[in-house]
Backbone bond lengths (Angstrom), bond angles and torsions (degrees), N, CA, C in turn:
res aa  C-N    CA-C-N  psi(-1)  N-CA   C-N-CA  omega(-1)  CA-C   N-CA-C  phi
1 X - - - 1.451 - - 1.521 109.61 -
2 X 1.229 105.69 137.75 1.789 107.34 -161.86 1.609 85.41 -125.33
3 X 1.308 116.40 133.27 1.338 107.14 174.81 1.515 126.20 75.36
4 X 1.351 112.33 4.53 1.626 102.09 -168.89 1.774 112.07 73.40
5 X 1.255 107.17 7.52 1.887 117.93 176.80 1.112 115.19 -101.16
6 X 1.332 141.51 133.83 1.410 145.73 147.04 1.586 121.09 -48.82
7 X 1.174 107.15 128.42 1.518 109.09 162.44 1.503 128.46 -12.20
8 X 1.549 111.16 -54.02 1.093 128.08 170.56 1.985 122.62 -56.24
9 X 1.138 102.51 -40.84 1.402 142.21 -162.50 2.199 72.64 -80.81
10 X 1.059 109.78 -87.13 1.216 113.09 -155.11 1.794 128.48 -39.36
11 X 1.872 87.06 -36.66 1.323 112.92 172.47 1.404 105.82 -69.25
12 X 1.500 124.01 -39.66 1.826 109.72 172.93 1.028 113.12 -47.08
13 X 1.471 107.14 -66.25 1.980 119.66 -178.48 1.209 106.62 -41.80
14 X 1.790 132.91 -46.32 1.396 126.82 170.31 1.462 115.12 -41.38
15 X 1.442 108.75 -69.78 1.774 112.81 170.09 1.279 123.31 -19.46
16 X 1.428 109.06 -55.96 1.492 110.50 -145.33 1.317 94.48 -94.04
17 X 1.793 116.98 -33.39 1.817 98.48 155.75 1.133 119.55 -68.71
18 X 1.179 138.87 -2.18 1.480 123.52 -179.04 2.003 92.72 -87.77
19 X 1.613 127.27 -51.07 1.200 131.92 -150.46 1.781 90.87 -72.99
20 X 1.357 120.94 -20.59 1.498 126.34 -175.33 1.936 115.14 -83.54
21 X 1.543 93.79 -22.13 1.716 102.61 172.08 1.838 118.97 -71.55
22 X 1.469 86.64 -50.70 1.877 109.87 171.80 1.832 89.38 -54.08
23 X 1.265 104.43 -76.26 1.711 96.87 -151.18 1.765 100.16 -72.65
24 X 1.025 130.49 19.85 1.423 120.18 153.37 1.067 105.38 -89.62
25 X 1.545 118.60 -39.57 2.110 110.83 -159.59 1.613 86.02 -75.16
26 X 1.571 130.49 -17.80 1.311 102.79 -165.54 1.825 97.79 -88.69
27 X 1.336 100.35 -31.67 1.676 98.90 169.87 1.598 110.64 -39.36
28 X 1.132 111.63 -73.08 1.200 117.45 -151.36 1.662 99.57 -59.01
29 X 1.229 124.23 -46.87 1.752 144.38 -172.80 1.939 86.00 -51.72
30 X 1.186 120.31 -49.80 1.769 111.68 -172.24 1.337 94.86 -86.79
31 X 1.344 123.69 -41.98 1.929 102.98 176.44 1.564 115.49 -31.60
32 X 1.674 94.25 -59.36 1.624 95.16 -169.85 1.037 119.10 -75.50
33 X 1.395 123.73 21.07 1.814 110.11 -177.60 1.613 91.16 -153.16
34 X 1.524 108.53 50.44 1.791 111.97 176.77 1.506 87.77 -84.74
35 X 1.407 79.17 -169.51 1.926 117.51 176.15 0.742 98.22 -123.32
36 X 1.508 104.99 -169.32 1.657 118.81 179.41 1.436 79.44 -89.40
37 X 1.774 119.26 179.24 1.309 121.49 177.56 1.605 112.57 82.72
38 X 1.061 109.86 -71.57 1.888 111.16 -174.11 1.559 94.54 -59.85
39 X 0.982 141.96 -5.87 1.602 125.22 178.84 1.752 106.26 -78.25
40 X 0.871 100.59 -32.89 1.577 114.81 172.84 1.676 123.31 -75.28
41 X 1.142 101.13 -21.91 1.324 112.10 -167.23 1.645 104.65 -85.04
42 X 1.936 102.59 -44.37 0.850 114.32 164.34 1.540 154.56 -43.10
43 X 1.522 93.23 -27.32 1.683 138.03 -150.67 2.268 74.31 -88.79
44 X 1.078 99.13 -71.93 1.480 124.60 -157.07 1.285 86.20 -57.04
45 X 1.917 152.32 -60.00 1.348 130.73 -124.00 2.160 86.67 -127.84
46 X 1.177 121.19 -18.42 1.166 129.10 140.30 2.007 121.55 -22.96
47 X 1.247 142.35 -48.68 0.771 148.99 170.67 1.602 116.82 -77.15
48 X 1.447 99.59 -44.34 1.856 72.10 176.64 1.511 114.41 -86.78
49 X 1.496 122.03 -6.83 0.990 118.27 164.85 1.508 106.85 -52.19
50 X 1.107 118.00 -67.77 1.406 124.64 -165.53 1.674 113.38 -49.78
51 X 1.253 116.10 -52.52 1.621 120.21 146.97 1.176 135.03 -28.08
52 X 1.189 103.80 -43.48 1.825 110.14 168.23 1.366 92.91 -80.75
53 X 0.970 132.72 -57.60 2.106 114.89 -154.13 1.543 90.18 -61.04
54 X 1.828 129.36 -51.56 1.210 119.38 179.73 1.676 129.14 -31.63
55 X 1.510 87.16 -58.95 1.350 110.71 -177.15 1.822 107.72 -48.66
56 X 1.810 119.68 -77.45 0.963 140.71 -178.63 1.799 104.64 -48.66
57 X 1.324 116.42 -24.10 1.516 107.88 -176.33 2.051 115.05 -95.02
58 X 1.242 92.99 -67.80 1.466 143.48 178.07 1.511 94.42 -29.59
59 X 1.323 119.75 -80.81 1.462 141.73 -142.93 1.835 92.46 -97.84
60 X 1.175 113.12 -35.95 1.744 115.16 174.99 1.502 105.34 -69.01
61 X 1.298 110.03 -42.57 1.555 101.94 -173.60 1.852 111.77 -86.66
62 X 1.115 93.63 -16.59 1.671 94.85 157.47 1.419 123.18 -102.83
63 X 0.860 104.67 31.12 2.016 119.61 170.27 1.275 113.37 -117.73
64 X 1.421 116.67 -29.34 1.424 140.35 165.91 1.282 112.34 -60.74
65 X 1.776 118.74 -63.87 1.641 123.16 177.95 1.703 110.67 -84.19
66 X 1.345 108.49 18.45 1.691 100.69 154.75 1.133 105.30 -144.62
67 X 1.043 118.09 113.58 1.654 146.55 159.62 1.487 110.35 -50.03
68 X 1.453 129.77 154.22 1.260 105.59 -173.43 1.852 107.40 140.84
69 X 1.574 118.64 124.09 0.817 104.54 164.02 1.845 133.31 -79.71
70 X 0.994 103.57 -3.76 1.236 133.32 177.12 1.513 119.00 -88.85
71 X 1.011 105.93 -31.70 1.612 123.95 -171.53 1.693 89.40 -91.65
72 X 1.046 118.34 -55.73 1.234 128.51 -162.50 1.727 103.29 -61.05
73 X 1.157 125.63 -57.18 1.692 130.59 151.39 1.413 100.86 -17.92
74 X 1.517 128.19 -86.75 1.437 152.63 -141.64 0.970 89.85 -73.41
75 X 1.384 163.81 -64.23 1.024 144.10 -120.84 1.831 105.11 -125.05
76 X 1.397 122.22 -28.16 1.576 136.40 147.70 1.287 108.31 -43.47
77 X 1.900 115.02 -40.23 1.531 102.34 -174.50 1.779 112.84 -90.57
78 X 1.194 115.35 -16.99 1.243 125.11 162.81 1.689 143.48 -64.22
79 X 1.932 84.33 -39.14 1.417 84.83 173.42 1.277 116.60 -112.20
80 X 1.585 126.24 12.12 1.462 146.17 156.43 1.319 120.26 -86.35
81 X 1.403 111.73 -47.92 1.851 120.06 157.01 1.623 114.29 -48.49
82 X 1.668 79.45 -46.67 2.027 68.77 -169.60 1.713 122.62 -78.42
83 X 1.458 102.39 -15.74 1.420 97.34 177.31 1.910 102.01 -72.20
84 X 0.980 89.53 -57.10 1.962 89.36 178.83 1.069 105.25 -45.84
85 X 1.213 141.26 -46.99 1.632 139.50 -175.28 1.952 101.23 -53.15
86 X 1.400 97.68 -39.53 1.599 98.71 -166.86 1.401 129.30 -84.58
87 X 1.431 82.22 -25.09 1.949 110.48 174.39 1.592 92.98 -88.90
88 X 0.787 156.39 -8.11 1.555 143.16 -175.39 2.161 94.51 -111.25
89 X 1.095 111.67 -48.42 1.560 101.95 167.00 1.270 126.84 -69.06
90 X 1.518 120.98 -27.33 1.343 126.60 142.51 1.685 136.91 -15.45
91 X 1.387 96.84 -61.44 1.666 145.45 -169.99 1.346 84.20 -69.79
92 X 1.625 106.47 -78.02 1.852 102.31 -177.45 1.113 136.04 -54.10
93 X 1.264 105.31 -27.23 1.765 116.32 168.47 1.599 111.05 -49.42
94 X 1.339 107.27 -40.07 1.816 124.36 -150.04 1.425 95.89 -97.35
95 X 1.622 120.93 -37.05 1.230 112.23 168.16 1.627 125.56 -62.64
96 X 1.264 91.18 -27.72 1.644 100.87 -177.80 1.206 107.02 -83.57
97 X 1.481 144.16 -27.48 0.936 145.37 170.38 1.137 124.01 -60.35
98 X 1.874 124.39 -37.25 1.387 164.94 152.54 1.553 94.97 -19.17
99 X 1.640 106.12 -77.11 1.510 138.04 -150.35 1.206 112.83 -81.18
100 X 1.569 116.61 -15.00 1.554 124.87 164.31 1.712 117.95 -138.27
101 X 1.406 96.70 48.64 1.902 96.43 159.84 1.360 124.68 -16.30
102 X 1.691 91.69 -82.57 1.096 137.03 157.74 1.669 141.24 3.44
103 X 1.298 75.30 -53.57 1.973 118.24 -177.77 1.567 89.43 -83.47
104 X 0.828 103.56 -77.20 1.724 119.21 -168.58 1.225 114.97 -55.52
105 X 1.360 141.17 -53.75 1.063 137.63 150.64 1.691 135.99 -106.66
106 X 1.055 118.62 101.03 1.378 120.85 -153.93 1.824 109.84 -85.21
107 X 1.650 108.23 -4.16 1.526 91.74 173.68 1.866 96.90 117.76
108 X 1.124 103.69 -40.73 1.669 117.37 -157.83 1.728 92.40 -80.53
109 X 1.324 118.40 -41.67 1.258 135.61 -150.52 1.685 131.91 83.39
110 X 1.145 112.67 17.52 1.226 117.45 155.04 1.112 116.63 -127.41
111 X 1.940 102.33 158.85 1.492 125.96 -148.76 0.953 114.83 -96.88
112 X 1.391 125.47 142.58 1.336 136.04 178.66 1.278 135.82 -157.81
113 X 1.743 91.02 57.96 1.468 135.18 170.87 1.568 113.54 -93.44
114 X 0.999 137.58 84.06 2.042 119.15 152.42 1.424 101.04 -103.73
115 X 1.808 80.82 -175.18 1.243 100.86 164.93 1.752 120.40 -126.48
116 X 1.065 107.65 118.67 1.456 122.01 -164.27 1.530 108.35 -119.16
């Protein structure tokens, strides 16, 4: 046990740095070859990403170092709530993005995305 973590426990944290190396090189690979428009898009679907890794990392590895039937409630509803919370705003981001191409990129190359 490394950390007060289980084997099991350790191999997630392995995953999710390995699934966080891939989706940076692919971050960074679409940073450098945006448009106008995707900076905005970005701005918006950026956060629930970040919510989910919080959620899925953060709140698992502190559910792990408190034992507890109580703990065990709180922290299942936090880091199971919060991924659904993040994957469902995710979804909406992409739908909205879906439902106004258009809006966002008009062809010309400038943007005409805020938030108002």
């Amino acid at each position: 046990m490394v950390f007060g973590l289980r084997e099991k426990d350790l191999g997630e944290l392995l995953a999710w740095m390995l699934a966080a190396a891939v989706l940076a090189s692919l971050g960074i690979w679409a940073y450098r070859g945006r448009r106008n428009g995707d900076g905005a898009i970005l701005k918006f679907i950026a956060y629930p990403i970040v919510l989910l890794i919080f959620c899925a990392v953060v709140f698992d590895l502190a559910h792990i170092m408190m034992p507890g039937a109580l703990a065990d409630v709180i922290f299942t509803a936090l880091e199971d709530g919060g991924e659904m919370m993040s994957i469902a705003a995710a979804a909406t981001v992409s739908i909205a993005v879906f439902g106004n191409y258009e809006k966002i990129f008009d062809g010309s190359g400038s943007q005409h995305i805020g938030v108002n």
